[in-house]
C-alpha positions as CSV (number, residue, x, y, z in Angstrom):
1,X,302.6,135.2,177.1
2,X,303.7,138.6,178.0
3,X,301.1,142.0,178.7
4,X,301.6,145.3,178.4
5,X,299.5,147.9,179.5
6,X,297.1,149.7,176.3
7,X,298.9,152.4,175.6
8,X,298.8,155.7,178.6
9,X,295.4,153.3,180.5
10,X,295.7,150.5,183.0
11,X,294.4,148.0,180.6
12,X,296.6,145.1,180.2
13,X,296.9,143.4,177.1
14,X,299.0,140.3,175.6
15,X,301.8,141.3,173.4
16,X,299.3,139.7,170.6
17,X,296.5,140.5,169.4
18,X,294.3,137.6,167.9
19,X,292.6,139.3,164.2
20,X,289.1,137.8,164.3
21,X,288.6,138.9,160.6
22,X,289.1,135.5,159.5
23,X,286.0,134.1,161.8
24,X,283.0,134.2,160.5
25,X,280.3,132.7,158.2
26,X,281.9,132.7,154.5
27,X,278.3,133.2,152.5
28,X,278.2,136.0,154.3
29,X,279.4,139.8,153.6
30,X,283.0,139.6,151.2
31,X,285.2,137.5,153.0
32,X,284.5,134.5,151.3
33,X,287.7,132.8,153.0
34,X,286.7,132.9,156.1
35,X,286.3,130.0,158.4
36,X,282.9,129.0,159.4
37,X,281.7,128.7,163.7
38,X,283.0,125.2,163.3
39,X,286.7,125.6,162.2
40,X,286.9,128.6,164.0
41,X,286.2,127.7,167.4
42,X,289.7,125.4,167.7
43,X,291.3,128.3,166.9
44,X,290.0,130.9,169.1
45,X,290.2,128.5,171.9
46,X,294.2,128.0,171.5
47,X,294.8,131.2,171.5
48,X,292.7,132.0,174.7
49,X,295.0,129.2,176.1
50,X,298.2,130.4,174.7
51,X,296.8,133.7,177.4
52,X,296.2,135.9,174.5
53,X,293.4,138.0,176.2
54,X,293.1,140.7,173.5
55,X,290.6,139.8,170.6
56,X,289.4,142.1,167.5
57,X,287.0,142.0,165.7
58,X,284.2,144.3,163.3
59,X,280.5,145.1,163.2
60,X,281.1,144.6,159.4
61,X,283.2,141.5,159.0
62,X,281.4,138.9,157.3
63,X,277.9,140.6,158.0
64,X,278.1,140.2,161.5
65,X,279.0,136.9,161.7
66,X,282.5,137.2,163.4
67,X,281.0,139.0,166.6
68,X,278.5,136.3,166.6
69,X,281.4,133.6,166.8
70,X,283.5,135.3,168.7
71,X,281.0,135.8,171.7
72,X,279.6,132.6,171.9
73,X,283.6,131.5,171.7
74,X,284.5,133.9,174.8
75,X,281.5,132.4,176.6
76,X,282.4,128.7,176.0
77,X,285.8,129.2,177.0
78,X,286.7,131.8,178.8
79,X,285.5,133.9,182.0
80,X,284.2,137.5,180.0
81,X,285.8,140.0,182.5
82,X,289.3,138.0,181.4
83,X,289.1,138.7,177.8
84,X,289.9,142.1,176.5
85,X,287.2,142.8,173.8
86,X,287.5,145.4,170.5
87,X,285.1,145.7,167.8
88,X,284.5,148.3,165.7
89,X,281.6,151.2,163.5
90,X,282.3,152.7,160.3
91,X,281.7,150.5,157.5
92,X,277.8,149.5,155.6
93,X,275.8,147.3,157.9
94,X,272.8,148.0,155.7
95,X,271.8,149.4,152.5
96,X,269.8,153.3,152.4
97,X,270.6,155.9,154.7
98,X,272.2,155.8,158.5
99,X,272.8,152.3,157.4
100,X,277.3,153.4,157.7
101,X,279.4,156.0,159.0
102,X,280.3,157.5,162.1
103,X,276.6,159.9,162.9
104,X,275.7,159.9,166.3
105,X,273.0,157.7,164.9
106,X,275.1,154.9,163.1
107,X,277.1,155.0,166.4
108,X,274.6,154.4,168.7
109,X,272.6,151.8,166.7
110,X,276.0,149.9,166.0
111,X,276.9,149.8,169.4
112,X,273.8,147.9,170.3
113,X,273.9,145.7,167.4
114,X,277.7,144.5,168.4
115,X,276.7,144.0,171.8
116,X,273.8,142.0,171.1
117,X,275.9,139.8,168.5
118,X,278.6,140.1,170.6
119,X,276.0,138.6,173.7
120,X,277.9,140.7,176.2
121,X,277.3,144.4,178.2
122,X,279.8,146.3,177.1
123,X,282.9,145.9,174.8
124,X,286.3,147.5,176.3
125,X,288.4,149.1,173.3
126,X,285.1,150.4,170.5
127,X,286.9,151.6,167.6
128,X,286.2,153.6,164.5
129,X,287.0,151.3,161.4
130,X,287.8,154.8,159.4
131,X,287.8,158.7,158.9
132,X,284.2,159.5,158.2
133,X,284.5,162.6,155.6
134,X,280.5,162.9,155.6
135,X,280.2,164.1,159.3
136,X,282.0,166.6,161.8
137,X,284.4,164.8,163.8
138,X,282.4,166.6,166.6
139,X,279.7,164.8,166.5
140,X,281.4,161.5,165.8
141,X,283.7,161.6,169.1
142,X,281.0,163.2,171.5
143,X,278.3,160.2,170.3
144,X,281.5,158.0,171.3
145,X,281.9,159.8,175.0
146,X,278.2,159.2,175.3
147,X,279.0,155.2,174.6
148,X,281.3,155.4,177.5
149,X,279.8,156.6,179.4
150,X,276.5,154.6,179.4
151,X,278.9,151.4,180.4
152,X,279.0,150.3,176.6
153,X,282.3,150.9,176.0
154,X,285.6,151.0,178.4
155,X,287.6,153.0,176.1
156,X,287.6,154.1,172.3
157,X,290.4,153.4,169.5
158,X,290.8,154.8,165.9
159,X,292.0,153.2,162.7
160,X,293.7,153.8,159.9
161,X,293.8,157.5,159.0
162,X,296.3,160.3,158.2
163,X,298.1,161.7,161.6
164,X,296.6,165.3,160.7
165,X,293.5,163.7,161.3
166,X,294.1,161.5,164.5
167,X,295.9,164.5,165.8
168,X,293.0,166.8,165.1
169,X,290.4,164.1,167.1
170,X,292.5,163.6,170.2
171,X,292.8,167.6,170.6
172,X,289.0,168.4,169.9
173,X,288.5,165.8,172.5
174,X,290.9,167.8,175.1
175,X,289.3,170.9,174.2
176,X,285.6,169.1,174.9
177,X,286.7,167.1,178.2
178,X,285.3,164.3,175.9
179,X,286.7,160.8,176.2
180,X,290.0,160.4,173.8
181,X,291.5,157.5,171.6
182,X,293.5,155.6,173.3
183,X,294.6,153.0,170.0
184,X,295.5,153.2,167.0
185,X,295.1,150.3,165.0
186,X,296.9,151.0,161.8
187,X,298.9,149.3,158.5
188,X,302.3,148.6,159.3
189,X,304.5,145.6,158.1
190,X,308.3,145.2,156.5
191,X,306.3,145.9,153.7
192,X,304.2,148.8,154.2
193,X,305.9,151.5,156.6
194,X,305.1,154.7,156.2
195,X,303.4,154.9,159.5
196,X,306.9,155.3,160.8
197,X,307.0,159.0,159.2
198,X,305.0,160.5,161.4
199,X,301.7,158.7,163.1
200,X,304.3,156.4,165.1
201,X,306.4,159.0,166.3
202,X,303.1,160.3,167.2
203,X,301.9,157.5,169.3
204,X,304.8,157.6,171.3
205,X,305.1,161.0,172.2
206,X,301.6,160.6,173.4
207,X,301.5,157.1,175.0
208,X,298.5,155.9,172.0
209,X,299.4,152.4,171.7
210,X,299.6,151.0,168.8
211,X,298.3,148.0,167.1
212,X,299.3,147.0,163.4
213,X,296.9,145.3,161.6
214,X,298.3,143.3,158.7
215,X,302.1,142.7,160.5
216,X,302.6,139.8,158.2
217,X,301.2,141.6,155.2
218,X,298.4,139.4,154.3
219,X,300.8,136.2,154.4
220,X,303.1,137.7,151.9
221,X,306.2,137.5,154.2
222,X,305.3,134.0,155.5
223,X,306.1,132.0,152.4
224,X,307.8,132.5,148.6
225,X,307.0,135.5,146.6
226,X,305.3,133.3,144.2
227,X,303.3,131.1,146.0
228,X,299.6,131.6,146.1
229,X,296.9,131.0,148.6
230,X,292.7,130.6,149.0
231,X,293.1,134.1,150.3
232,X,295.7,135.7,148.1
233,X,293.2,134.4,145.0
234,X,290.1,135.7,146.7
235,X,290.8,139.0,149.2
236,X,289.5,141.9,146.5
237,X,291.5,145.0,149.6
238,X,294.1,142.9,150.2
239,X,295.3,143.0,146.3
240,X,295.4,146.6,146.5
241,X,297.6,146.8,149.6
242,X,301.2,145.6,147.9
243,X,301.5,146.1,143.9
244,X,303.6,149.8,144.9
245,X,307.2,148.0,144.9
246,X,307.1,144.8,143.9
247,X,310.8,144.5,142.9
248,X,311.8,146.2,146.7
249,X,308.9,143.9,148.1
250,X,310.7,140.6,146.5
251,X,313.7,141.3,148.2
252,X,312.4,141.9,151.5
253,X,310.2,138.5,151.4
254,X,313.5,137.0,150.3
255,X,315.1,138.8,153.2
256,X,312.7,136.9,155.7
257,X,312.9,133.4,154.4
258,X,316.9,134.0,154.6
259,X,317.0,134.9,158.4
260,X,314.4,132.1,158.8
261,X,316.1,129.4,157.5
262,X,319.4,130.7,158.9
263,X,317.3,130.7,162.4
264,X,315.4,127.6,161.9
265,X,312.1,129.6,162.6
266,X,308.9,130.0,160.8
267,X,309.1,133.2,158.6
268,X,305.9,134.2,160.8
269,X,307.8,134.6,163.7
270,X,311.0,136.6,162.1
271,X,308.0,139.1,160.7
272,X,306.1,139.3,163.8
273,X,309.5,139.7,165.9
274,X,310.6,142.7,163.3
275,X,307.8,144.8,164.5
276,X,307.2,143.5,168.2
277,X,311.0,145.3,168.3
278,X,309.3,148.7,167.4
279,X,309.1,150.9,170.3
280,X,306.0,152.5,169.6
281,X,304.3,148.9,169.0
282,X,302.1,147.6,171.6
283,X,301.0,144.4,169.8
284,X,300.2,143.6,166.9
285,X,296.7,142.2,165.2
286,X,297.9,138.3,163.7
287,X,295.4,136.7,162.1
288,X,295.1,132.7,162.3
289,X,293.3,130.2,160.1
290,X,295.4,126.8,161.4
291,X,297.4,126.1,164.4
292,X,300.1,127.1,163.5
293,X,299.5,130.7,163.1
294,X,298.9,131.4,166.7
295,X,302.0,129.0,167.7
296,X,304.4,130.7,165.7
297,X,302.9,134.4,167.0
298,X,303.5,133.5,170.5
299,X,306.9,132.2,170.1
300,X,307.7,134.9,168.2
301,X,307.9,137.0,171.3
302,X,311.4,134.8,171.9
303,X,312.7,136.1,168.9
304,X,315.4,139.0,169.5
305,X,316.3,140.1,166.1
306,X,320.4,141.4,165.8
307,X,320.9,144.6,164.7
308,X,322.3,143.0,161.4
309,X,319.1,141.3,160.8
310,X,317.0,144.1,161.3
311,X,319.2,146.1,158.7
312,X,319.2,143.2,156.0
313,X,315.5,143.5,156.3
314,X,314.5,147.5,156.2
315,X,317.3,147.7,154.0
316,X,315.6,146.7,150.4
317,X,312.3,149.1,151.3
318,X,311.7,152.1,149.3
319,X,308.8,154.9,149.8
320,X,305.2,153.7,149.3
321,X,302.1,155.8,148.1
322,X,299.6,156.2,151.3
323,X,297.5,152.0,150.9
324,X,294.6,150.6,153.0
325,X,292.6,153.7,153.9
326,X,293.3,156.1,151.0
């Protein structure tokens, strides 16, 4: 495994990122594909072994039920200070009012209610799960400085979000002294790139590391165009994430599969190594549901892509309208 530091902090962090979206009690909130505490616990535990010390996970993913996993996974099988934790606040917990959002409020209840599910002091990368329209940014990242610095949070991250907007946070924050966003976790795969216009470019220039969620773009670029999965039949977001470009998409999932089989590697890894070669990248979130997910992530680090290779794959891609946060 290799570890990079998180962005402009000390933090070190493997080069992947294991999703814990796909963790956690199926009857439970809208991810009906998810894996239940007993399939999931294999998996979480090879990738701690494989050294990947960076997990994420969400207040809201399956209800709560992910955190739950996830912390009694990190206490079975790994020492806690050795595990670099993320969850995230943003999305319904409960029905009425205060029950979503980013209020000081919401923030401060949904820290404690991670924690607790979480069964651990603090969490070290707390991350808004989206823009909140409803209330000031103000009052959304000075509730977050307060979570700092009460110990409940080592640093705080952002998601998905225009660049106007992550650029107006991290200078309100300057202007404040307040603590600033050290992450962005954002969409970005051979499919979806528009992040390279302009919130990339803006990472970099201010040492934000970044951390793709969706790099294989929900499976599509680890098999045929046309073949179907559980998930594929069954994730509601992720059918609205790739219907922009279908004929541009086709080629670039036919792109993949070429330099795989001319490789003999996994399409995974050819994915994963096309934007683990982005300079701005930190690592990226891969989500696992068997084995071989997490196998073919880390070797994917191996994988030096040729100039040639790159080009045969960003050539087919054409603009995209603005998907998964719009």
């Amino acid at each position: 495994m290799e570890y990079v530091k998180l962005g402009r902090t000390g933090l070190e962090v493997s080069r992947i990122c294991l999703g814990c979206m796909t963790y956690g009690d199926p009857d439970k909130g809208t991810h009906a594909w998810s894996l239940n505490e007993e399939d999931s616990r294999p998996l979480l535990r090879q990738a701690i072994e494989a050294g990947i010390n960076f997990l994420d996970t969400a207040n809201t993913y399956s209800n709560g039920s992910s955190e739950e996993i996830v912390g009694r996974a990190i206490k079975d099988f790994a020492r806690r200070d050795d595990i670099v934790l993320a969850t995230k606040v943003f999305n319904r917990m409960r029905p009425g009012p205060n029950g979503a959002g980013l209020s000081r409020k919401a923030i401060f209840d949904e820290i404690d209610n991670s924690l607790r599910r979480l069964g651990t002091d603090y969490v070290d990368l707390y991350q808004i799960h989206r823009w909140d329209y409803t209330t000031p940014i103000e009052e959304t990242l000075e509730a977050l400085h307060d979570v700092v610095k009460a110990g409940k949070a080592r640093y705080i991250g952002a998601s998905s979000m225009y660049s106007w907007q992550f650029a107006k946070a991290i200078y309100t924050s300057r202007l404040n002294g307040w603590t600033e966003f050290v992450s962005m976790q954002d969409h970005l795969n051979l499919l979806y790139r528009e992040e390279e216009r302009e919130m990339l470019p803006f990472c970099e220039d201010q040492k934000i590391a970044v951390i793709p969620w969706s790099p294989l773009a929900r499976g599509r670029l680890t098999r045929d165009w046309d073949e179907a999965t559980a998930r594929t039949e069954s994730d509601e977001f992720g059918k609205t994430l790739y219907t922009q470009a279908v004929e541009a998409d086709h080629k670039i999932v036919d792109a993949v599969g070429a330099i795989a089989r001319a490789r003999g590697i996994a399409r995974a890894q050819v994915a994963t190594a096309w934007i683990l070669q982005k300079s701005a990248v930190t690592a990226p979130i891969i989500g696992a549901s068997k084995p071989g997910h997490i196998t073919d992530a880390v070797a994917s680090l191996a994988v030096k892509l040729t100039p040639e290779e790159i080009e045969a794959l960003e050539s087919p891609y054409i603009p995209h309208g603005v998907a998964g946060f719009k």
